[in-house]
C-alpha positions as CSV (number, residue, x, y, z in Angstrom):
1,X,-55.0,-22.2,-26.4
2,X,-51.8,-23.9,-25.6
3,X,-51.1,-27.0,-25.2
4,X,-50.0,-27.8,-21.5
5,X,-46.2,-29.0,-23.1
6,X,-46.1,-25.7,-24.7
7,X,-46.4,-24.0,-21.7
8,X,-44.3,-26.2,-20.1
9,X,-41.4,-25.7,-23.0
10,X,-42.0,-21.6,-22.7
11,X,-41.5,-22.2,-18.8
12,X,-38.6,-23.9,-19.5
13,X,-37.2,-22.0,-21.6
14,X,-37.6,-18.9,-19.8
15,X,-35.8,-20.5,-16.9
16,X,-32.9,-21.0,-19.3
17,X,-32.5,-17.5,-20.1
18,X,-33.1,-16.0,-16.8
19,X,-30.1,-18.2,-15.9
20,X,-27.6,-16.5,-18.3
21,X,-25.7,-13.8,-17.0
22,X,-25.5,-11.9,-20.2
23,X,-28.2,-9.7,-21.4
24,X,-30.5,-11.9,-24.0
25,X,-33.7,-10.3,-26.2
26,X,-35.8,-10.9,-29.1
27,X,-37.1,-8.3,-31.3
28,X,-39.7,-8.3,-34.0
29,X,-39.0,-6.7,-37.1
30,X,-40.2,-3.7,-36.2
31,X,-37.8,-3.3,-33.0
32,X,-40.4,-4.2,-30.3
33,X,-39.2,-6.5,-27.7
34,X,-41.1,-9.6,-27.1
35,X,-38.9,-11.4,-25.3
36,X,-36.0,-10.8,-22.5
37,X,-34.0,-12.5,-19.7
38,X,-33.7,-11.2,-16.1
39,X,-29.9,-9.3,-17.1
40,X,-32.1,-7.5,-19.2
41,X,-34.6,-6.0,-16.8
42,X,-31.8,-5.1,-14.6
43,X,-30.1,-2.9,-17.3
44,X,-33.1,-1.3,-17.8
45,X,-34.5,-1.3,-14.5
46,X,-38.0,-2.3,-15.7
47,X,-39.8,-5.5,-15.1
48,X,-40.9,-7.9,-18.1
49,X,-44.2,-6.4,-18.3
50,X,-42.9,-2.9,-18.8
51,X,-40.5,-4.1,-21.4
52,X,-42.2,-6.2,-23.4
53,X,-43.8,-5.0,-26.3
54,X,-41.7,-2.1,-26.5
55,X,-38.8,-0.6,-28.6
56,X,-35.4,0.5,-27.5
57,X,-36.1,3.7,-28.0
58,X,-39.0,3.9,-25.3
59,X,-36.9,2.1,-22.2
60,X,-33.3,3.5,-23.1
61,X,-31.6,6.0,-22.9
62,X,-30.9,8.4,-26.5
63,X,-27.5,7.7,-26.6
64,X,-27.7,3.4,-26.0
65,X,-31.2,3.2,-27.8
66,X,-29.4,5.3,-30.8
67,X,-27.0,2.6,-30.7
68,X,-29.0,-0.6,-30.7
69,X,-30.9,0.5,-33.5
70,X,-27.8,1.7,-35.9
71,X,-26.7,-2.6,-35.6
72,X,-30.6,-4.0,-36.0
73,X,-31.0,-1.8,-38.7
74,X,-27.7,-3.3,-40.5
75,X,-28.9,-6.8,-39.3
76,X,-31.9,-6.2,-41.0
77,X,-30.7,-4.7,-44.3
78,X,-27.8,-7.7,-44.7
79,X,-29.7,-10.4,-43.3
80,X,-26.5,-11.5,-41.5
81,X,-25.3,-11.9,-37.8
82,X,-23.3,-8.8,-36.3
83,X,-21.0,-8.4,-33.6
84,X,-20.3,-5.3,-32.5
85,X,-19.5,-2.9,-29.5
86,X,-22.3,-0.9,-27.7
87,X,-21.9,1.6,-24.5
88,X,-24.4,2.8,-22.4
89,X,-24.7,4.6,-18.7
90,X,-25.3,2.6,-16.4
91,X,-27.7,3.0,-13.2
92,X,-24.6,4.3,-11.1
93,X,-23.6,6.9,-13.6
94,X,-20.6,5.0,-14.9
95,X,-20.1,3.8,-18.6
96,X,-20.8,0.6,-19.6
97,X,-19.6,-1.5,-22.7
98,X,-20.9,-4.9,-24.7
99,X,-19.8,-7.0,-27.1
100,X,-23.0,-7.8,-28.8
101,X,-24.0,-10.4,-31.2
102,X,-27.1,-10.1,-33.3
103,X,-28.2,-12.4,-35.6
104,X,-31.4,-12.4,-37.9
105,X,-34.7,-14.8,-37.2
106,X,-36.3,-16.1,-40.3
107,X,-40.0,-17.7,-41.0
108,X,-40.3,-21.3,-42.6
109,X,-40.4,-18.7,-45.9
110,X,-37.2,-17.4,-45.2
111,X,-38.3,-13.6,-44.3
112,X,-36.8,-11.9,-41.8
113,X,-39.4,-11.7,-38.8
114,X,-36.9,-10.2,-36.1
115,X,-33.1,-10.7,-34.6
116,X,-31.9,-12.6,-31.5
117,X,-29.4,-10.5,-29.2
118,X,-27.1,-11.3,-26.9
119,X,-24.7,-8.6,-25.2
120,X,-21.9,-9.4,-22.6
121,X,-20.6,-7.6,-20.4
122,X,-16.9,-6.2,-21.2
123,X,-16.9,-3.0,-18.9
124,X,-14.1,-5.0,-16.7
125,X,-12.2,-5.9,-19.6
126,X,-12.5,-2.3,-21.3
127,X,-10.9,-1.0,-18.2
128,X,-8.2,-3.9,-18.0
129,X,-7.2,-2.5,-21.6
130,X,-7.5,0.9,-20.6
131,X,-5.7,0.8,-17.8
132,X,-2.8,-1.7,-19.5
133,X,-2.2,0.9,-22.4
134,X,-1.9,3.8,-19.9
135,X,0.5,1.5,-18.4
136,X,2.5,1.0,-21.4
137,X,2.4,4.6,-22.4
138,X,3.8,6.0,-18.9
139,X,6.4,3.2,-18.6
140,X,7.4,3.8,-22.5
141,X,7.5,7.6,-21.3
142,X,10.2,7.3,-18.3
143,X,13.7,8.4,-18.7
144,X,14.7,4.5,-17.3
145,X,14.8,1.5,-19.2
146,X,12.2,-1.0,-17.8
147,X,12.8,-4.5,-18.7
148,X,10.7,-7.7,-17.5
149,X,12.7,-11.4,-17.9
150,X,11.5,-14.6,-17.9
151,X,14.1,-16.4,-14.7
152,X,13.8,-19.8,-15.9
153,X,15.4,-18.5,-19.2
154,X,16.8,-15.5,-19.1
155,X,14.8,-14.3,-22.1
156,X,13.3,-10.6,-22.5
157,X,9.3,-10.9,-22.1
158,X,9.1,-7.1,-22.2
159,X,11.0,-4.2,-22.7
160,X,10.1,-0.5,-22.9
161,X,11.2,2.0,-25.6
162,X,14.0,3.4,-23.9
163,X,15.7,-0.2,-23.3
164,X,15.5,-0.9,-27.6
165,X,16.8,3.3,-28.0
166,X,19.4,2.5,-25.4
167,X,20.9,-0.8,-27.3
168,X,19.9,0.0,-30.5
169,X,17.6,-2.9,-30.8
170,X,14.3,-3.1,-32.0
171,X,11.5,-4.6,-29.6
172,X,10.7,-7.8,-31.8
173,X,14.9,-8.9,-31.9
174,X,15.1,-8.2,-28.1
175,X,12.4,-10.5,-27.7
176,X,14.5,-13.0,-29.5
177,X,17.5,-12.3,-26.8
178,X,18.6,-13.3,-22.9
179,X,19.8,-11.2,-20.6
180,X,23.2,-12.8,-21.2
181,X,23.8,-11.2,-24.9
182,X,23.6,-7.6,-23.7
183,X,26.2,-7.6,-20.7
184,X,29.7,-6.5,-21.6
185,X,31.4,-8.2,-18.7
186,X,30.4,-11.1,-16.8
187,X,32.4,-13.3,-14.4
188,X,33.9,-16.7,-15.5
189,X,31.9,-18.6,-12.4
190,X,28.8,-16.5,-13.3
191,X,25.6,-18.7,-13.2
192,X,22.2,-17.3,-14.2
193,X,20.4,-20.1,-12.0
194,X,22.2,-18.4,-9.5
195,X,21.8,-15.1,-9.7
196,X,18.1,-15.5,-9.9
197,X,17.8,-17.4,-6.4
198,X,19.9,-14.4,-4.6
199,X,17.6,-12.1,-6.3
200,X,14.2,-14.3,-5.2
201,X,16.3,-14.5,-1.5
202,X,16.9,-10.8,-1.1
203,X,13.5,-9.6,-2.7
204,X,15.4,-7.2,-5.0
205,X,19.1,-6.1,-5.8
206,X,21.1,-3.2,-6.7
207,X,23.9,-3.9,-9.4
208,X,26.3,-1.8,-11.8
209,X,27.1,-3.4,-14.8
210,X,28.0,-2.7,-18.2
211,X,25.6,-3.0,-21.3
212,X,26.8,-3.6,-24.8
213,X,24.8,-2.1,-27.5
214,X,24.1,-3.5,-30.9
215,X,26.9,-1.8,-32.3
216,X,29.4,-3.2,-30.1
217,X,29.8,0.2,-27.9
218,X,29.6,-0.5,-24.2
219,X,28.1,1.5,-21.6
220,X,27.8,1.6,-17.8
221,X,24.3,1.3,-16.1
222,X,22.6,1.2,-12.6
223,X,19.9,-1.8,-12.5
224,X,17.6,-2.1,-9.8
225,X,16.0,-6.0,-10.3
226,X,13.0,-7.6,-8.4
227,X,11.8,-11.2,-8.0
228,X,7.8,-10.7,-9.0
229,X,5.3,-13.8,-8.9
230,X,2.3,-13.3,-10.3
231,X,-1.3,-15.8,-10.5
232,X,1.8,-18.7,-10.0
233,X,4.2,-17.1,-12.6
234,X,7.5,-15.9,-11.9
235,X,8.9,-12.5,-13.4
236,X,12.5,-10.5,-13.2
237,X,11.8,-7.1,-13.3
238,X,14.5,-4.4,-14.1
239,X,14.7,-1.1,-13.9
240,X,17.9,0.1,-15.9
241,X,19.7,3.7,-15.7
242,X,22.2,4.8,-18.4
243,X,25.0,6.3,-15.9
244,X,27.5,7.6,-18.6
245,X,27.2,11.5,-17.5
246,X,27.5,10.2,-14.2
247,X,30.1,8.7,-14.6
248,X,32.1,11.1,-16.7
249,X,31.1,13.8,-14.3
250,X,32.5,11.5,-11.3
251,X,35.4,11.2,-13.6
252,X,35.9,14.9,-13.8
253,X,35.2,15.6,-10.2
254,X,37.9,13.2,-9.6
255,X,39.9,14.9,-11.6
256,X,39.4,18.0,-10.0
257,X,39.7,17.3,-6.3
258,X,43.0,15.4,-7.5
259,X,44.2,18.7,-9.3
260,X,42.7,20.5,-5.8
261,X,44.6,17.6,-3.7
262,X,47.8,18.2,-5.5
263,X,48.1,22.1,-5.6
264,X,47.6,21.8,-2.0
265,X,50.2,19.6,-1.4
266,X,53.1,21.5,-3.2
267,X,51.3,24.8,-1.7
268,X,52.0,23.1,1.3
269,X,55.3,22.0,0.8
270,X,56.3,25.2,-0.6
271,X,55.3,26.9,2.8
272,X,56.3,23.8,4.6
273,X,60.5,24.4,3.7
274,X,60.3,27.8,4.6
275,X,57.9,27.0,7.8
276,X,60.6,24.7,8.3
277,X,63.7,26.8,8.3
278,X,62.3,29.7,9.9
279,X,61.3,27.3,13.0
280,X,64.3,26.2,13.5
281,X,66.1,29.7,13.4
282,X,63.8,30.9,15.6
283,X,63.9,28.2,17.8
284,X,67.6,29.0,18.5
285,X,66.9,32.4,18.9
286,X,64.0,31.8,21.5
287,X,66.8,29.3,23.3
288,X,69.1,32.0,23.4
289,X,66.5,34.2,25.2
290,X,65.3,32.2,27.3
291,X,68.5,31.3,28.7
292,X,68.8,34.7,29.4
293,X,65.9,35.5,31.3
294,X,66.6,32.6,33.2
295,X,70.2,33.8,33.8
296,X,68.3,37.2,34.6
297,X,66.2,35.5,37.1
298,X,68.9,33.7,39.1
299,X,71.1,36.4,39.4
300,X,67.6,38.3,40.8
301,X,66.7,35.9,43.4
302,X,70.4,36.6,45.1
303,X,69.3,39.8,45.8
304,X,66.3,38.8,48.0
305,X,63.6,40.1,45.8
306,X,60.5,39.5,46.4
307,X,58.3,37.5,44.1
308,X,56.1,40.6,43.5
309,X,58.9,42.3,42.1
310,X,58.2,44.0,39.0
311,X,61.0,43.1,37.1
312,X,60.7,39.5,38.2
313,X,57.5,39.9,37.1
314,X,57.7,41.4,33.9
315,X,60.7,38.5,33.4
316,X,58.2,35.6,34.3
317,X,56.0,37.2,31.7
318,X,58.5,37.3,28.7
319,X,59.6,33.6,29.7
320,X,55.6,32.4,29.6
321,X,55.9,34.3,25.9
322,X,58.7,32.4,25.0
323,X,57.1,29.4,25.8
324,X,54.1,30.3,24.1
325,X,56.2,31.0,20.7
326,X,58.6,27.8,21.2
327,X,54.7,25.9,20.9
328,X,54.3,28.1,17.8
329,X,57.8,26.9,15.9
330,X,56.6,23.2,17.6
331,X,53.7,23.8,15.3
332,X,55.6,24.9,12.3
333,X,58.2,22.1,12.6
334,X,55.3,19.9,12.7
335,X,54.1,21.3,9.8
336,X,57.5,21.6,8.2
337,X,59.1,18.6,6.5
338,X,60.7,17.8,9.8
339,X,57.7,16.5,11.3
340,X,57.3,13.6,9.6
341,X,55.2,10.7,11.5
342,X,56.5,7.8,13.8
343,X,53.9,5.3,13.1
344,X,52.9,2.5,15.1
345,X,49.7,0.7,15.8
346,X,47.1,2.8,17.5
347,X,44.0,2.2,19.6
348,X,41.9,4.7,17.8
349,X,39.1,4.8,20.6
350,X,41.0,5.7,23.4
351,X,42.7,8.7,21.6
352,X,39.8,9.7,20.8
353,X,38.4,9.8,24.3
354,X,41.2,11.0,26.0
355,X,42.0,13.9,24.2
356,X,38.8,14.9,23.7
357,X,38.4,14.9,27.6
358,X,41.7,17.0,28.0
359,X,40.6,19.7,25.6
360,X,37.0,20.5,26.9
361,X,37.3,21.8,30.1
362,X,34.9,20.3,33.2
363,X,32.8,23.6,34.0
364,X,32.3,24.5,29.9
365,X,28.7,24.2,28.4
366,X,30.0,22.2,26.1
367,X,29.3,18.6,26.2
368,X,30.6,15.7,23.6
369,X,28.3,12.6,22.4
370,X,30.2,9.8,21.1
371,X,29.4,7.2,18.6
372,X,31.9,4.6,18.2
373,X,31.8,1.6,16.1
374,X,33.2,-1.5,18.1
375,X,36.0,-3.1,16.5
376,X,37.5,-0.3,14.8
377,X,40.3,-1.2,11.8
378,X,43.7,-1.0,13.2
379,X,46.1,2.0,12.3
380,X,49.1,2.4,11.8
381,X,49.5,6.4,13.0
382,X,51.5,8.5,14.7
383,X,49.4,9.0,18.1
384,X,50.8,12.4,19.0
385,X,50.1,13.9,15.8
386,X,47.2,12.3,15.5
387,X,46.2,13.5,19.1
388,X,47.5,17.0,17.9
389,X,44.7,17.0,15.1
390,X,42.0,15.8,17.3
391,X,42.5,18.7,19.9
392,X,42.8,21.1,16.9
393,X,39.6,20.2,15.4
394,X,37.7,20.0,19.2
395,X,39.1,23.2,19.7
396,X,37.8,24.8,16.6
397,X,34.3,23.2,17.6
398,X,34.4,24.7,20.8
399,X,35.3,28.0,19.5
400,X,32.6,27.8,17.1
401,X,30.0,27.7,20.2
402,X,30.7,30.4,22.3
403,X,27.2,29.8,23.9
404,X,27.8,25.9,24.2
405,X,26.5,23.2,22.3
406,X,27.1,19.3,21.9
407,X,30.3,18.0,19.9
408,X,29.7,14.5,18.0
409,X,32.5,12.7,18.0
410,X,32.3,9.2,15.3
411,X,34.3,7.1,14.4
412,X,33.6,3.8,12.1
413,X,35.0,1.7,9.5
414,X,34.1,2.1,5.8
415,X,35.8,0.8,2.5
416,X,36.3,3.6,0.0
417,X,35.6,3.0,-3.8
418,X,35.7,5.1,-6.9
419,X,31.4,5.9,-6.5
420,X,32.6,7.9,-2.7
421,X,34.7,10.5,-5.6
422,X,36.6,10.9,-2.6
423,X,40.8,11.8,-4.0
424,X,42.0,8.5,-1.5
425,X,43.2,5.1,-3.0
426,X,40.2,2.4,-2.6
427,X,40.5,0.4,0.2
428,X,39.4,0.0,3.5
429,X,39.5,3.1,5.9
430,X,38.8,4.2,8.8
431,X,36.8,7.2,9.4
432,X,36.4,9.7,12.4
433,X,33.9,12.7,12.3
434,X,33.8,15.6,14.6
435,X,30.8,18.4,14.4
436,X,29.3,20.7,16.0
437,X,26.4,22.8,16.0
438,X,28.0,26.2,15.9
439,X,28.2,29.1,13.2
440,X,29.4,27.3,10.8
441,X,31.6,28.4,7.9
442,X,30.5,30.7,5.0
443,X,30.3,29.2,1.4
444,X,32.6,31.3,0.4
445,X,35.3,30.7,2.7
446,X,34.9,26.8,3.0
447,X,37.3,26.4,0.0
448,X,40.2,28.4,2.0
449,X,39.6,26.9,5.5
450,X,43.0,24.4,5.0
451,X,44.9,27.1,3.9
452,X,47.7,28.4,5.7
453,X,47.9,31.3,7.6
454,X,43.7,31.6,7.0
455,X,41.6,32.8,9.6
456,X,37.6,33.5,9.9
457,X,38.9,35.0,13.7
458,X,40.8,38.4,14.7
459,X,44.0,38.5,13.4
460,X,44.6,40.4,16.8
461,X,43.9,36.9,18.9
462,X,46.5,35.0,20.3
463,X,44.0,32.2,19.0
464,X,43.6,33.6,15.6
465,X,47.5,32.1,14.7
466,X,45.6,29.8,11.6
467,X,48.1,27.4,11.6
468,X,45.5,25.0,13.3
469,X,43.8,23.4,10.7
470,X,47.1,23.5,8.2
471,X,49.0,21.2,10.5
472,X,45.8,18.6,10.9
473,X,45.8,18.7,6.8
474,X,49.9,18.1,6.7
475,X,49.7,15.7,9.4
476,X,46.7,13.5,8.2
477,X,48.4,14.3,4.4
478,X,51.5,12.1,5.8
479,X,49.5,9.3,7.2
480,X,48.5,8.9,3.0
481,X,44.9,10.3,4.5
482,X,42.3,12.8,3.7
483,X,40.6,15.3,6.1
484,X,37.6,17.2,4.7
485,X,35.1,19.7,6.2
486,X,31.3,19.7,5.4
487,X,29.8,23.0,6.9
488,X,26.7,25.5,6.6
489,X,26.8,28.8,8.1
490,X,24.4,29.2,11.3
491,X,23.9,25.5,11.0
492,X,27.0,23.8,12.0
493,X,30.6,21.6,10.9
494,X,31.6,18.8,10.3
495,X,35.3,17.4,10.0
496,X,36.0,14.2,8.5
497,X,39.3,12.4,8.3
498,X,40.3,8.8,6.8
499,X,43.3,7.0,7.8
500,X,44.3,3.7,5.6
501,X,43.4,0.5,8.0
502,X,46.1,-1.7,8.6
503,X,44.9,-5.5,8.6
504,X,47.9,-7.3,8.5
C-alpha cells in the first residue's frame, strides 16, 4: 500500500497538472496512457477513467492518433526530446494545431520506460499567421503602393512590392530610408513634426507630390495618408498612386480643348468680321426702310384712314419686321468685333434674378430653383451682355421643356487649377450653372452646339435663327471666360460659365 505522503504527493501533483492550461500526458512505452490533466480529457471528451490505460489510437481520431504516434515512435527510436506540430479536429468541427514537446522517461537503468508530453494550444496563432500572410499577399497584389512609417522618425516600417518596383528600391534599403529621401520637392519651411500632427488632427490627408526614384527620375503621385494607433503605438499609413498617365492624359486633354478653344475662336472671328460688316450694312438699309414706312404711315393718317386699314395694316406689320431684324443685326454686332464689353463691377445675384424673372413668363409651367452662394467673388463684366447670355441660355431651357419643368439656376465661387483640365488660366472664378430637365442634346451634336448658325430646331422658326448660343460663347469669350454645356439626351442640360473674380 501507499504510504499516506505518497498519496498525498500524487494528490498534489495531480492538482498541478489539472491547473495547466495546456494538454499534459504520460505514456508507457507501449503508447498506453497512464497519466493525464483535465486539457486532456476535454480534447478527447472522455473522463480519466476512460482514458487511462489506453492508446491514442483507441480515444482519437485516425488522422490525430496517426500523428501522435509518427513523434512517440521517433522519441522512442532517438531517445531524445521532440518538438513538433500536430493538428486535429476539434469537437466543433474546426482544425486544431499544437506545438508539442515530447521528451523520453528513463528508469534508474537508463531504459526508456515511456515519454512525457506536453501540447499547447497554437490554433489562435496559426490563424494570426494565416490571416497576416493573406494580408501581405493581397496588399503585395494591389496596383497602389502601400507604405506604413514610423511618425516619430519618418522611417519606412513597411512597404509593399509595388512601392520598391515603383522606386526601384529593394525592401531591405527602403527599410534603411525616411520618408524625406524619396520626395522630389519639399518646401524650405517644411517640418516633418509638423506634418504628422495635421495628419493625427485631420484623421487622414490627401496630398500630390512628387517621388524620386533610385535613379534620380522623378514622378508625380496621389497619396492618401492616415494617422493609425495601435495596442499604444503610433503608425503613418500611405497609400500611394503613380499618376503619370494621368497626368500626361490631363496634359493631352489640355492640349486638345486648347486646340478646340483656339479653332473656335479664329472660327469665330472669321465669321465675327463678316457678321460684323454685314450688320452694319444692313442696318443702314433697315434705317432707310423704316423711315419709309414711317414716311408711308404719316402721309396715311392725313387721309383719315382708319386703323383697320389694310394698308396701315400691312405697313405696321413690315415695321414690326424691321424691328425684329434690326434685333437680329443687334445680335450680330454683338457678336461682331464691334461688340466688345464695357466692364464694370457687377452684382452677380441680382442679374441673375432679374433676368431670369423677365424671361420666364408668370402663367408658364415652368418654374426656376435657385442656389446661390452668399458672398459671391466680384466681377468685373459687362451687365448687358452678360444679361443677354443669361436670357439666351433660360430661353434655350425653356424651349427644351415644352411640357414645363424646373430650371436650376447656381451660382458659386470656385478656384480653377490645372486637375479641373478646364482651357481657363488658374485662379479664382466664379461660376453660374443653368439646367434643366428637358430633351437634352444628342451626343453627336453636343460638339456643334456653339457653332454658328447651328440649330437642333426648324430652320423654318423665327426662333430657330442659332445665333443664340454663338453670341453667349463670343460674349463670355471677351470677358477672358469659358462657357461649357454638359447634356444627355431625354435627361436634361446643363450650361456652365466662369468669369475671372476681381478681388482687388
Amino acid at each position: 500500500m501507499k504510504k499516506k505522503s505518497q498519496i498525498e504527493m500524487d494528490i498534489h501533483h495531480k492538482i498541478l497538472l489539472d491547473t495547466i492550461k495546456d494538454i499534459v500526458y504520460f505514456k508507457d512505452a507501449q503508447g498506453r496512457n497512464l497519466a493525464v490533466n483535465k486539457a486532456f480529457e476535454e480534447l478527447a471528451s472522455l473522463k480519466e477513467g476512460d482514458i487511462i490505460g489506453k492508446t491514442d489510437e483507441q480515444i482519437f481520431p485516425p488522422d490525430l492518433a496517426k500523428c501522435c504516434s509518427i513523434s512517440d515512435k521517433e522519441v522512442f527510436r532517438t531517445g531524445r526530446t521532440l518538438r513538433s506540430e500536430e493538428a486535429c479536429i476539434g469537437k466543433d468541427g474546426k482544425r486544431m494545431f499544437f506545438d508539442t514537446i515530447k521528451s523520453p522517461v528513463y528508469d534508474e537503468h537508463r531504459n526508456i520506460i515511456g515519454l512525457v508530453g506536453v501540447s499547447h494550444d497554437i490554433t489562435e496563432y496559426r490563424q494570426t499567421l494565416e490571416d497576416l500572410q493573406l494580408f501581405k499577399n493581397i496588399i503585395n497584389q494591389t496596383n497602389d503602393a502601400v507604405v506604413i512609417v514610423d511618425p516619430g522618425t519618418s522611417h519606412f516600417i513597411y512597404v509593399n512590392d509595388k512601392y520598391c518596383s515603383n522606386l526601384g528600391y529593394t525592401r531591405k534599403e527602403m527599410f534603411n530610408m525616411k520618408v524625406t529621401d524619396i520626395e522630389a520637392i519639399l518646401p524650405d519651411n517644411f517640418s516633418w513634426n509638423k506634418h504628422v500632427n495635421e495628419v493625427r488632427e485631420k484623421g487622414y490627408m490627401l496630398l500630390e507630390g512628387l517621388h524620386k526614384r533610385k535613379d534620380g527620375t522623378t514622378f508625380p503621385v496621389w497619396v492618401n495618408v492616415k494617422f493609425l494607433n495601435i495596442m499604444e503605438n503610433n503608425y503613418m499609413v500611405g497609400i500611394v498612386r503613380d499618376i503619370t498617365d494621368l497626368k500626361k492624359m490631363q496634359d493631352e486633354m489640355q492640349k486638345l480643348n486648347k486646340k478646340n478653344e483656339l479653332q473656335m475662336k479664329q472660327k469665330l472671328d472669321s465669321i465675327g468680321i463678316l457678321a460684323g460688316g454685314i450688320a452694319h450694312d444692313f442696318n443702314n438699309i433697315l434705317t432707310v426702310i423704316l423711315g419709309n414706312i414711317f414716311l408711308s404711315k404719316m402721309y396715311l393718317s392725313k387721309k383719315n384712314l382708319s386703323s383697320e386699314d389694310e394698308v396701315l395694316k400691312k405697313l405696321t406689320q413690315s415695321e414690326d419686321a424691321c424691328m425684329q431684324a434690326k434685333e437680329l443685326t443687334g445680335m450680330l454686332i454683338t457678336f461682331a468685333r464691334g461688340g466688345e464689353p464695357v466692364k464694370e463691377l457687377i452684382a452677380m445675384s441680382g442679374i441673375l434674378k432679374e433676368t431670369v424673372s423677365l424671361v420666364i413668363p408668370s402663367d408658364s409651367e415652368i418654374t426656376c430653383e435657385f442656389a446661390i452662394t452668399d458672398n459671391l467673388y466680384p466681377v468685373k463684366a459687362d451687365s448687358l451682355q452678360i444679361k443677354q447670355v443669361v436670357r439666351s441660355l433660360v430661353i434655350n431651357a425653356i424651349e427644351a421643356m415644352p411640357n414645363g419643368g424646373i430650371i436650376k439656376v447656381m451660382a458659386e465661387n470656385i478656384t480653377a487649377s490645372k486637375n479641373d483640365n478646364l482651357p481657363i488660366k488658374e485662379g479664382k472664378y466664379l461660376k453660374v450653372s443653368i439646367s434643366d430637365n428637358g430633351i437634352g442634346i444628342s451626343e453627336e451634336n453636343i460638339s456643334k452646339i456653339f457653332d454658328p448658325y447651328f440649330s437642333t430646331k426648324d430652320r423654318g422658326a423665327q426662333k430657330g435663327m442659332g445665333l443664340g448660343l454663338s453670341i453667349c460663347y463670343s460674349i463670355i469669350n471677351r470677358h477672358e471666360g469659358l462657357i461649357t454645356v454638359d447634356s444627355k439626351a431625354g435627361v436634361g442640360t446643363t450650361f456652365h460659365f466662369y468669369l475671372p473674380a476681381n478681388l482687388e
